[in-house]
Phi, psi and omega in degrees: 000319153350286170289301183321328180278337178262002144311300171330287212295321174282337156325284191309289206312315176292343175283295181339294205273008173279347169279307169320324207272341167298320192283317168333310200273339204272317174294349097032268147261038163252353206248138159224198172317151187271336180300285179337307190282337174291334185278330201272331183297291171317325201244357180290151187248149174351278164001295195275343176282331175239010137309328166280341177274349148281316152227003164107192186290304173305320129017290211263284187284014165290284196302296159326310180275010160276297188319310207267349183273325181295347193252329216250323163291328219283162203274356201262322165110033154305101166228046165300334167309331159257035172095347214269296204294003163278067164278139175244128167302119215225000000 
C-alpha cells in the first residue's frame, strides 16, 4: 500500500501542478491594464456596458478598441456617429 502511495503521490502532484498552470495562463490573458479599465470607464457607451455585463471585461474592451479604431478613420475625425461624443452628465 506503501509503494503505491509513493507512485502515486508524484503523479498525481505534477497533473495538479499542470492544470494550475493551465488555469494561470487562461488568467493571464484575461487581466488587463489599469490605464485600459480607466480609459473604457471614461468612454464607454451604453453599447460597450452592456457588452461588459454580457461578456465581461475583455469582451468589452474588445468590442471598445474596434469602436474607436472605426471612429478614429472616419476622415473629418467625427465621431458621434458612434456613440464617443454623446456624453450624458451623470
Amino acid at each position: 500500500m506503501q509503494a503505491l502511495a509513493v507512485v502515486l503521490f508524484p503523479v498525481l502532484l505534477t497533473l495538479f501542478a499542470l492544470a494550475m498552470e493551465r488555469v494561470e495562463s487562461r488568467l493571464s490573458r484575461l487581466s488587463v491594464r489599469e490605464d485600459e479599465v480607466e480609459e473604457f470607464l471614461d468612454q464607454a457607451d451604453h453599447g460597450d456596458v452592456a457588452t461588459l455585463a454580457r461578456e465581461g471585461f475583455p469582451g468589452a474592451l474588445a468590442r471598445f478598441h474596434r469602436r474607436r479604431r472605426r471612429g478614429s478613420s472616419e476622415p473629418d475625425g467625427s465621431t458621434s456617429q458612434h456613440g464617443l461624443g454623446t456624453r450624458h452628465a451623470s
